[in-house]
Rosetta silent file (secondary structure, phi, psi, omega in degrees, C-alpha in Angstrom):
SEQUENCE: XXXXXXXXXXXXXXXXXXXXXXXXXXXXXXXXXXXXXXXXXXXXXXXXXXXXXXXXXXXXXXXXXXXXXXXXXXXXXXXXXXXXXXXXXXXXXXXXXXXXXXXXXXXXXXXXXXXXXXXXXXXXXXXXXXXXXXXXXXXXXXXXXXXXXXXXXXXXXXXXXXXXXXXXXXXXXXXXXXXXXXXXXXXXXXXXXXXXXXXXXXXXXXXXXXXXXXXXXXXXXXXXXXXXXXXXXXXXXXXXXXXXXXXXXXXXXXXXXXXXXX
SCORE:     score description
SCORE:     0.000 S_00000001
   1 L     0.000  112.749  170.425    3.020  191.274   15.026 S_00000001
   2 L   -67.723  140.077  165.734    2.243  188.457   12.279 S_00000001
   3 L  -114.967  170.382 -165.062    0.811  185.489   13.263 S_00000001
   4 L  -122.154  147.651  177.642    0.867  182.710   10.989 S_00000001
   5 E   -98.502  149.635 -152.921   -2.262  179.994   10.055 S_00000001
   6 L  -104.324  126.910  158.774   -1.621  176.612   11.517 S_00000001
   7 L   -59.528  157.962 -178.495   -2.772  173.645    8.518 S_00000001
   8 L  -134.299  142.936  157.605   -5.348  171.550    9.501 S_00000001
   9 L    -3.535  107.516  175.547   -6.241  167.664    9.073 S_00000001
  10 L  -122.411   87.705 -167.201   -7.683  167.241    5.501 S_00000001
  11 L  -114.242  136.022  173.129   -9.466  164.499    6.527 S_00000001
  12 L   -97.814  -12.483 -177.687  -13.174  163.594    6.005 S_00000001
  13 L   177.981  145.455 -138.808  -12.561  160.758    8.969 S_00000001
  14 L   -83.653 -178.060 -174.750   -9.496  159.886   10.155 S_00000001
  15 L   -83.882  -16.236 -155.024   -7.072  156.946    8.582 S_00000001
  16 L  -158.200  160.271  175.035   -6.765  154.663   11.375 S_00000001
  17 L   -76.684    4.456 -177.119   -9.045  154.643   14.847 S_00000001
  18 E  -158.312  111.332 -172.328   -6.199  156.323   16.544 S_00000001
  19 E  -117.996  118.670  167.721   -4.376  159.272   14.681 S_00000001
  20 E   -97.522  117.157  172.112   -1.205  160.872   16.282 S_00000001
  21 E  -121.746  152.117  171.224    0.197  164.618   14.798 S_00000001
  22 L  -101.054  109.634  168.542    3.367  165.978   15.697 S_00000001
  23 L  -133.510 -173.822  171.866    4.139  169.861   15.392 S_00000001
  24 E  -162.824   86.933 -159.664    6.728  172.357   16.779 S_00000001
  25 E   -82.482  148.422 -158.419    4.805  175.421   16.477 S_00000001
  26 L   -97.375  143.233  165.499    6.366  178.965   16.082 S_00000001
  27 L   -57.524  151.005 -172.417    5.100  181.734   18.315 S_00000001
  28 L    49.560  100.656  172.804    1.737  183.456   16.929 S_00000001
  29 L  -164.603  123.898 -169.895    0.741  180.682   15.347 S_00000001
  30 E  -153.124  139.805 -176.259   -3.105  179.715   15.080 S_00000001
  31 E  -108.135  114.211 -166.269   -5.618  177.585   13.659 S_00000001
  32 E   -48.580 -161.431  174.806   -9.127  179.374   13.267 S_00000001
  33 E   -74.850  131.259  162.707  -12.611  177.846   14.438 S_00000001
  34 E  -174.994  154.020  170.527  -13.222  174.575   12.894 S_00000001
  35 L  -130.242  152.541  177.958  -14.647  171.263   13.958 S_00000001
  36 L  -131.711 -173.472  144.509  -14.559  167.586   12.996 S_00000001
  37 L   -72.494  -15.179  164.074  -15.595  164.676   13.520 S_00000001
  38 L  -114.133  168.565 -176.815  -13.543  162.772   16.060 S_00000001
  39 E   -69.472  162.174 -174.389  -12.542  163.638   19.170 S_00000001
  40 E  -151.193  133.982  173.229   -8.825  165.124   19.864 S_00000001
  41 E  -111.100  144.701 -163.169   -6.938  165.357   23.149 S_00000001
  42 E  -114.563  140.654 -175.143   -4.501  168.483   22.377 S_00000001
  43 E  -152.345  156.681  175.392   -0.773  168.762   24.758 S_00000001
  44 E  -129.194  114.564  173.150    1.859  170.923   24.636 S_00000001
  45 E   -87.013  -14.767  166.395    4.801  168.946   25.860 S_00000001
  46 E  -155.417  128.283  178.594    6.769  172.507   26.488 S_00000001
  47 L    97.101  167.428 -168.130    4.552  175.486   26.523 S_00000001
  48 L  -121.321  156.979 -158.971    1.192  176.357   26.922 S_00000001
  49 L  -114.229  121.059 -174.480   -1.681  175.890   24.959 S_00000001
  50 E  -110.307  118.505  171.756   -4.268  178.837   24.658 S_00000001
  51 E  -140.438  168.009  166.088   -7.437  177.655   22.855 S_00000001
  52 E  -144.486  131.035 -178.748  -11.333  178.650   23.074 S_00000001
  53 E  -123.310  114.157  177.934  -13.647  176.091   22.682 S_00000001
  54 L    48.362   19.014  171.695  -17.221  176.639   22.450 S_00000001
  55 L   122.326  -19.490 -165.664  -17.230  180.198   23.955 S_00000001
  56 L   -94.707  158.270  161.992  -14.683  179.029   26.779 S_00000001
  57 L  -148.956  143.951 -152.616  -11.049  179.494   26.856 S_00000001
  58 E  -129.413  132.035  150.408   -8.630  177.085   27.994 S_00000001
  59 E  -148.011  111.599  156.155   -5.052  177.369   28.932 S_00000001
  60 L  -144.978  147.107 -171.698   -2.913  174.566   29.680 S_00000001
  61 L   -87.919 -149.682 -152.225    0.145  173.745   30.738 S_00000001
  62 L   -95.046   25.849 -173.196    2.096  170.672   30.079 S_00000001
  63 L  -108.599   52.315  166.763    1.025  168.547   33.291 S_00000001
  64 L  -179.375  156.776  162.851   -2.540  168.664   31.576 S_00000001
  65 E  -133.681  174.007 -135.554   -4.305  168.667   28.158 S_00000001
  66 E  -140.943  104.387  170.360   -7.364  169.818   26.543 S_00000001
  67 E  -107.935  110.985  154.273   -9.640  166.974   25.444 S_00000001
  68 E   -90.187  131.545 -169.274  -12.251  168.115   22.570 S_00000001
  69 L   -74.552  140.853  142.574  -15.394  166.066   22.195 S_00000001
  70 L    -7.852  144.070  165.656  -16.265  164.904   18.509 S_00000001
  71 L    40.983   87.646  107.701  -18.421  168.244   16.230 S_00000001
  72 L  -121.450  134.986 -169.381  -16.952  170.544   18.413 S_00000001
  73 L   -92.469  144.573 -144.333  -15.655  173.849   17.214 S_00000001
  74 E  -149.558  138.838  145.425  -12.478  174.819   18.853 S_00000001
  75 E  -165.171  169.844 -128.122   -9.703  177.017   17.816 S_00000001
  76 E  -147.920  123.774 -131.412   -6.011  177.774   18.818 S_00000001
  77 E  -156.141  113.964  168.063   -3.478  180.142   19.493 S_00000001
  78 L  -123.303  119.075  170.969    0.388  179.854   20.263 S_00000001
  79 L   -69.985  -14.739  173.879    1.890  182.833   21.988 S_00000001
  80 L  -142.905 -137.020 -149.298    5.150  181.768   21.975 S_00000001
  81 L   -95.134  160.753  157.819    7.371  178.141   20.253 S_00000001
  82 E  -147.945  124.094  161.027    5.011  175.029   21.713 S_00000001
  83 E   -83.662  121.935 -165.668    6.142  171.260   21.033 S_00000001
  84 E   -82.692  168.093  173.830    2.512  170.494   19.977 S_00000001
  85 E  -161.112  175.110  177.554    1.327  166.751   20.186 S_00000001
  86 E   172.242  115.600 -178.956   -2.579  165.637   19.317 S_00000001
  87 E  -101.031  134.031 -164.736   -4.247  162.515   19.809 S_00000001
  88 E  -124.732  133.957  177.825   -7.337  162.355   17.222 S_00000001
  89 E  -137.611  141.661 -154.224   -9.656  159.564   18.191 S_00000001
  90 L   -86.123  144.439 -174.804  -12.564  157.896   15.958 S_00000001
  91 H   -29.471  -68.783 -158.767  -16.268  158.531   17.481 S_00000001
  92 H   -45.791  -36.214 -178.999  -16.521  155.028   18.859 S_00000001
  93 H   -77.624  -17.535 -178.533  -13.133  155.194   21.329 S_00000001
  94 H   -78.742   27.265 -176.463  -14.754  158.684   22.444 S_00000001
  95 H   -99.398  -26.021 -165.703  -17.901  157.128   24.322 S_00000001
  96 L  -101.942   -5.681  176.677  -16.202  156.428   27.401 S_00000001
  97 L   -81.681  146.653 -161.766  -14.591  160.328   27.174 S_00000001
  98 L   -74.005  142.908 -167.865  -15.722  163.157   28.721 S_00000001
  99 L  -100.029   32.121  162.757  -18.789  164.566   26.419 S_00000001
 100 L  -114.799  176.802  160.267  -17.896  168.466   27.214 S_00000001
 101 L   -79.428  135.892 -171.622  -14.829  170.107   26.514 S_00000001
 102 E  -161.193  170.921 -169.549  -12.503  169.784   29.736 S_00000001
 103 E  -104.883  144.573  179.060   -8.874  169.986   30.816 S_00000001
 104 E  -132.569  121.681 -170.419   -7.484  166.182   31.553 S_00000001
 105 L   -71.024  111.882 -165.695   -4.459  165.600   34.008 S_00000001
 106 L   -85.434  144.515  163.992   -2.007  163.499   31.655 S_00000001
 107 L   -51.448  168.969  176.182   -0.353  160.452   33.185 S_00000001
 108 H   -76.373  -37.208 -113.718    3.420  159.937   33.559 S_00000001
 109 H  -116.217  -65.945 -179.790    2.582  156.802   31.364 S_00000001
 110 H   -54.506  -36.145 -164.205    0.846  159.138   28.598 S_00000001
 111 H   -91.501  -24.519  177.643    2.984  161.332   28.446 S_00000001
 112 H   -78.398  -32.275  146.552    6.020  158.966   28.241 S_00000001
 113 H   -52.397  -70.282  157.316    4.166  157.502   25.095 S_00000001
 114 H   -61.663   11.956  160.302    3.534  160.391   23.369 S_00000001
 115 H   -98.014  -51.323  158.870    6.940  161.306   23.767 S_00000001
 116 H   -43.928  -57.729 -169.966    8.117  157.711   22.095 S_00000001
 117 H   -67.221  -36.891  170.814    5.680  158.023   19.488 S_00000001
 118 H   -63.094  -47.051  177.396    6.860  161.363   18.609 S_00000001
 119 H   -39.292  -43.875  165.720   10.090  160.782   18.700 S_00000001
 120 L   -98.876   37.117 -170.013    9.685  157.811   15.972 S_00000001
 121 L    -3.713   70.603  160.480    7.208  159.773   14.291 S_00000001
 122 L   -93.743  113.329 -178.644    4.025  157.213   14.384 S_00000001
 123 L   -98.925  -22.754  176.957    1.179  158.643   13.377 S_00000001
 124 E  -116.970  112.567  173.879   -0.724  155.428   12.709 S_00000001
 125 L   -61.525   90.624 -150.829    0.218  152.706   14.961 S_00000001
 126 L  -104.370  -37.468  163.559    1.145  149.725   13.081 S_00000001
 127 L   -56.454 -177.720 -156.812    3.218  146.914   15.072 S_00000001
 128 H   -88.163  -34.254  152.979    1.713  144.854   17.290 S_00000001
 129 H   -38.916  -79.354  143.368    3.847  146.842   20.078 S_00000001
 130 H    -5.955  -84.367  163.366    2.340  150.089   18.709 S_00000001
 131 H   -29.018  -65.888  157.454   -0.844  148.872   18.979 S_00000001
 132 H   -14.275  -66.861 -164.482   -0.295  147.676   21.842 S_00000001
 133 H   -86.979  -22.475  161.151    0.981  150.824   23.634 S_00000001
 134 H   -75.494  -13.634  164.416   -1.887  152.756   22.121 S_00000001
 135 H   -77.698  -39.403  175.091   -4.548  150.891   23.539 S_00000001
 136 H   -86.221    4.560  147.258   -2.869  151.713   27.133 S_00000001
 137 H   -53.548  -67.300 -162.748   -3.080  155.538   25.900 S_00000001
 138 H   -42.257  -64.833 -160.728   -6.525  155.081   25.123 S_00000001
 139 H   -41.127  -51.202 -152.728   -7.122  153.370   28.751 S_00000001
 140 H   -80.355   -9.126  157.370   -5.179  155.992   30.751 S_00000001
 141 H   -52.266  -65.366 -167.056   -7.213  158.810   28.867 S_00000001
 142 L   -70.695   25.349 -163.503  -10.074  157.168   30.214 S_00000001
 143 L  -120.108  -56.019  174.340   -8.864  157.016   33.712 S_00000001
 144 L    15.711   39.361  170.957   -7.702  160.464   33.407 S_00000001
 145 L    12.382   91.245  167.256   -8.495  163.241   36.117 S_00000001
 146 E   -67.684  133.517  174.381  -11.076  165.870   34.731 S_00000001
 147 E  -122.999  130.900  159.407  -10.520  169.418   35.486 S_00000001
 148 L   -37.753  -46.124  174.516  -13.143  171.762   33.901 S_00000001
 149 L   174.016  139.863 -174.628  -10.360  173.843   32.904 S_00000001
 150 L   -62.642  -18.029  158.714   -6.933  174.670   34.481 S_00000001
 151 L  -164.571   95.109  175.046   -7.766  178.439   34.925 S_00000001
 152 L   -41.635  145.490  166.530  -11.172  178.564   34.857 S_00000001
 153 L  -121.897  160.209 -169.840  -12.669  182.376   34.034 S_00000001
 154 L   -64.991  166.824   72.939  -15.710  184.205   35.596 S_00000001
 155 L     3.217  -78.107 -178.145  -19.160  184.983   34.942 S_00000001
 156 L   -72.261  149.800 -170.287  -19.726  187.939   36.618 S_00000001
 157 H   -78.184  -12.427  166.621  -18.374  191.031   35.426 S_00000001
 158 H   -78.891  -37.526  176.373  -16.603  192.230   38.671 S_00000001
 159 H   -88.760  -23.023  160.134  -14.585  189.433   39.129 S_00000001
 160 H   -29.404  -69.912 -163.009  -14.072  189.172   35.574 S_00000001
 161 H   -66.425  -49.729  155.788  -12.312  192.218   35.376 S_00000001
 162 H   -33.567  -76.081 -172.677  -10.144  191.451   38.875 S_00000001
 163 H   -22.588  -60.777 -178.476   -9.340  188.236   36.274 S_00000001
 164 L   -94.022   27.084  170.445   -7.941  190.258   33.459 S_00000001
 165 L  -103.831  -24.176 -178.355   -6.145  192.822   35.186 S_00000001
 166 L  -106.009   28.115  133.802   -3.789  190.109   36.672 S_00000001
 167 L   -91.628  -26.047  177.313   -3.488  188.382   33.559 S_00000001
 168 L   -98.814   17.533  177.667   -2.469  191.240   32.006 S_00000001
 169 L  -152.025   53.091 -176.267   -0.045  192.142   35.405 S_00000001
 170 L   -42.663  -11.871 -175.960    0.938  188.695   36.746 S_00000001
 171 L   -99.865    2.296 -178.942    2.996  190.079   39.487 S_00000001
 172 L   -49.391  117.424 -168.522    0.115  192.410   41.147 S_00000001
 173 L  -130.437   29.274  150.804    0.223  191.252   44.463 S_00000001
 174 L   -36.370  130.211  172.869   -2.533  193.687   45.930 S_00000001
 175 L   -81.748 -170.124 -169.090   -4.408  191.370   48.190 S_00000001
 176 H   -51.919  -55.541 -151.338   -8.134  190.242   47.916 S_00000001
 177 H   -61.325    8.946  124.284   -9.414  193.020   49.996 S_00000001
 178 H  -115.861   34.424  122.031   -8.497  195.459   47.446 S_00000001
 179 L   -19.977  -81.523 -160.034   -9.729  193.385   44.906 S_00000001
 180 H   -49.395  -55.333 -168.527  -12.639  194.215   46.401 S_00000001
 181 H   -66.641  -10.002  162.903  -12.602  197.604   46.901 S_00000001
 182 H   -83.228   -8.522  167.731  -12.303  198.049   43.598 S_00000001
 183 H  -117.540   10.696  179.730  -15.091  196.499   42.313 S_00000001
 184 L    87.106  -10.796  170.314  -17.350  197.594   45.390 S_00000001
 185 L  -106.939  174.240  160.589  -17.648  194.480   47.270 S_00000001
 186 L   -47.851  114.116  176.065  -17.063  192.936   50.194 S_00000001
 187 H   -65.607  -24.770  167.495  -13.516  190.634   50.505 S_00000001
 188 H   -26.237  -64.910 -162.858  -15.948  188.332   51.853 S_00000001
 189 H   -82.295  -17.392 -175.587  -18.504  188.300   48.969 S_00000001
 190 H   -77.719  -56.900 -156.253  -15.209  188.671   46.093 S_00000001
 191 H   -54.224  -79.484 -135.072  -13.602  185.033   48.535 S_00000001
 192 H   -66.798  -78.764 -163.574  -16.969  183.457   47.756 S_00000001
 193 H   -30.847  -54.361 -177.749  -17.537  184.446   44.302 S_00000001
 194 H   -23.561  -52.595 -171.736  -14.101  183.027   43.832 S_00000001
 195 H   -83.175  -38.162  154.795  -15.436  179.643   44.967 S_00000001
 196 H   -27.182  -92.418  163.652  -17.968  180.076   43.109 S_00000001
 197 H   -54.971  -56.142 -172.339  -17.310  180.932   39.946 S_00000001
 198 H   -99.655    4.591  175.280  -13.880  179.592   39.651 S_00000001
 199 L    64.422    9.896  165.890  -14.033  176.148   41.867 S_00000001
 200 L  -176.100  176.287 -159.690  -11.411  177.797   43.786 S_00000001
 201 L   -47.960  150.325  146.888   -9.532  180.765   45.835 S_00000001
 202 H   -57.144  -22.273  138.218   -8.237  183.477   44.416 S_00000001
 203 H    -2.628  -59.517  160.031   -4.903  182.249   45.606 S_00000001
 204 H   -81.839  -68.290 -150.783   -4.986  179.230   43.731 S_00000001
 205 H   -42.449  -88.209 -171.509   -6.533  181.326   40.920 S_00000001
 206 H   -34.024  -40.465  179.048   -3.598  183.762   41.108 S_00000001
 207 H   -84.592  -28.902  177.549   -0.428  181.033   41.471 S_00000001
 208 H   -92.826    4.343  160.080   -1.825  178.985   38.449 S_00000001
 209 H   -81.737   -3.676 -159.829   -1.790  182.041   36.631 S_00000001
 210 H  -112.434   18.660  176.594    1.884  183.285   37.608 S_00000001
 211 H  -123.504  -18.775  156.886    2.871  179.756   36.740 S_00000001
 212 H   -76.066  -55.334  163.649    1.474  179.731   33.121 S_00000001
 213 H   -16.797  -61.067  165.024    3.092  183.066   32.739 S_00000001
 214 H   -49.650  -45.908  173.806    6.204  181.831   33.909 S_00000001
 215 H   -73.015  -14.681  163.157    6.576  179.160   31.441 S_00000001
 216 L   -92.502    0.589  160.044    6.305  181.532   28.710 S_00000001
 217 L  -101.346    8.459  177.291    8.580  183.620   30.408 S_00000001
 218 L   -85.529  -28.625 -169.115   11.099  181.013   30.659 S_00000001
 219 L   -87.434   -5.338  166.980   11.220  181.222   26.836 S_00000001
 220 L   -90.378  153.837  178.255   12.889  184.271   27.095 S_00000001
 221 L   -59.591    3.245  170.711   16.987  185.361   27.917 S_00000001
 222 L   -36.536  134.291  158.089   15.296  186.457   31.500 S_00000001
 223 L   -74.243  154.964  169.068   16.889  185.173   34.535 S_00000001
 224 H   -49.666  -69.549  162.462   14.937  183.048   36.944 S_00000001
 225 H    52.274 -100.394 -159.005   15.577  185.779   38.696 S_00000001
 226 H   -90.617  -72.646  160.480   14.324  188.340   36.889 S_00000001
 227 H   -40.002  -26.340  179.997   11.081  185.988   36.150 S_00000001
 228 H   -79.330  -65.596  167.055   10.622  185.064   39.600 S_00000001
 229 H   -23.858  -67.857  162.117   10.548  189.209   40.499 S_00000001
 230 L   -35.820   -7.791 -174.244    8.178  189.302   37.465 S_00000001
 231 L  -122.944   16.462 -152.774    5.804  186.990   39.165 S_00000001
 232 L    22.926   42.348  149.963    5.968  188.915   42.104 S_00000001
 233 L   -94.509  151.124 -179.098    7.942  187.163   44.227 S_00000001
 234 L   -87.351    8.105 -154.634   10.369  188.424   46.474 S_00000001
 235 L  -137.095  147.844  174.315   12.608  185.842   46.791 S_00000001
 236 H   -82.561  -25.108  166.181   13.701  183.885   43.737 S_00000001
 237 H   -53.737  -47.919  166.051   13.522  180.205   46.172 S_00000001
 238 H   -28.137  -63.895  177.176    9.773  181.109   46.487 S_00000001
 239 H   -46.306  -90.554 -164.203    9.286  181.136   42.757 S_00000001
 240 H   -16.387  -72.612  132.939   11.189  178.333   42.305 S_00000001
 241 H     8.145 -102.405 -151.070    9.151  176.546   45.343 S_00000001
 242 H   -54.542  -70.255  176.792    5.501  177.212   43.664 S_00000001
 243 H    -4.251  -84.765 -176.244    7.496  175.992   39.782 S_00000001
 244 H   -59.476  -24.851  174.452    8.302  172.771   41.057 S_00000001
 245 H   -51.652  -57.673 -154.447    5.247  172.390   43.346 S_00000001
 246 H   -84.566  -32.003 -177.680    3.603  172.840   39.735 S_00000001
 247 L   -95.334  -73.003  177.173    5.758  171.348   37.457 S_00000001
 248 L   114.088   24.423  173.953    7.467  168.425   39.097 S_00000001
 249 L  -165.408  161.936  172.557   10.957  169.935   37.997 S_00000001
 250 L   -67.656  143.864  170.210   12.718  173.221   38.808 S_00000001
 251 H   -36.050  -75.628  163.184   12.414  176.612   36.445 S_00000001
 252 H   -67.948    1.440  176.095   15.530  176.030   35.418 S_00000001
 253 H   -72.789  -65.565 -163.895   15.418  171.841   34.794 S_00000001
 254 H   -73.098   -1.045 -177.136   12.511  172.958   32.770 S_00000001
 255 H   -99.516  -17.878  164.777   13.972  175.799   30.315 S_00000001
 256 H   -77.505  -34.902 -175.566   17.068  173.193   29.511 S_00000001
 257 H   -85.325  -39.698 -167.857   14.739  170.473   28.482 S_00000001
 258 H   -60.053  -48.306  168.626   12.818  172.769   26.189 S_00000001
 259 H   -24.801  -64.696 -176.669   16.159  173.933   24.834 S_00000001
 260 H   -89.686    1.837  167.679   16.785  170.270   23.981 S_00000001
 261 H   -81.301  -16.441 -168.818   13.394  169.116   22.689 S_00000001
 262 L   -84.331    0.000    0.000   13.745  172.068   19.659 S_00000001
């Protein structure tokens, strides 16, 4: 399968203190390791955004975005079409910004901005209006809700591997306790690590993985359906249920709006 390399900024420091790009990225599409100097908060307004940042890897979907700190090397991966968006911000608006790499829960506010600006393609903001509305970006970044990352991955090598067998089999719906047994532990001592390691159940672990899944399986002719079965539910009103729970719109509400943002 070709993937394609994504251009990058050929910038030594940006044009303006607040830099907006626009893309509508193809599946397998990727921009290697590289770092700059300002800061960037990276959205997917449909689709999900797979990056690794500093040894970490991040996926998120489009209620959240990936803010990179200034000199950090980062790089990016789209498995399937993503309308891409990227706010690049000059050292000095980054002080009040988180100084790790972290997932940030975008506002209704933000996101209805960065939908305007795209829309008029402004990449520099130049009315007074512009300005304007880019300064209350900036704010509501810095107001933002930090999540280390929307599905956090382990440390230890037992639960690790529990991790990537249901990423690579989102509908496995073997409970914990043979989890466990399969790595030799306790469901006790797996529930813990869980809390541990991952700041939360496997439960939660498991549903925010069968809900990034889902949106890239929404990009397919699959019925909800067919995707909800795929996510191992039995009922397709379950799926649907968790979707909106997650989304703030139904499976299908959300495969008709992607349809009309391309």
């Amino acid at each position: 399968m070709n993937s394609k390399h994504i251009d990058l900024l050929d910038f030594s420091e940006l044009p303006a203190p607040v830099y907006f790009r626009y893309a509508d990225f193809d599946a397998h599409r990727f921009a290697s390791a590289h770092c700059h100097p300002w800061g960037t908060l990276e959205y997917s307004a449909h689709g999900v955004l797979h990056m690794e940042i500093g040894g970490s890897r991040f996926m998120s979907p489009p209620q959240y975005a990936v803010w990179v700190p200034p000199h950090t090397e980062h790089s990016f991966y789209s498995n399937q079409p993503i309308n891409y968006r990227a706010v690049c911000l000059a050292p000095p608006l980054c002080r009040d910004l988180p100084q790790q790499a972290c997932t940030l829960a975008i506002s209704d506010i933000l996101k209805a901005i960065l939908k305007d600006f795209a829309a008029r393609d402004v990449k520099i903001p130049e009315s007074p209006a512009d300005k304007r509305l880019a300064e209350v970006l900036v704010d509501q970044l810095q107001q933002a809700s930090v999540h280390n990352c929307y599905l956090p991955y382990a440390s230890s090598a037992g639960l690790l591997s529990v991790l990537e067998a249901l990423q690579a089999s989102p509908g496995d719906n073997r409970p914990l306790v043979q989890w466990a047994e399969q790595i030799h532990v306790s469901e006790r001592t797996l529930a813990r690590q869980c809390v541990r390691e991952l700041g939360m159940s496997f439960g939660e672990w498991r549903q925010r993985l069968r809900f990034l899944a889902s949106i890239e399986a929404l990009d397919s002719p699959r019925s909800i359906q067919e995707v909800a079965f795929d996510m191992g539910y039995s009922t397709s009103s379950a799926f649907i249920a968790m979707f909106q729970r997650q989304a703030g719109c139904t499976p299908e509400q959300y495969r008709r709006t992607t349809l009309e943002s391309r």
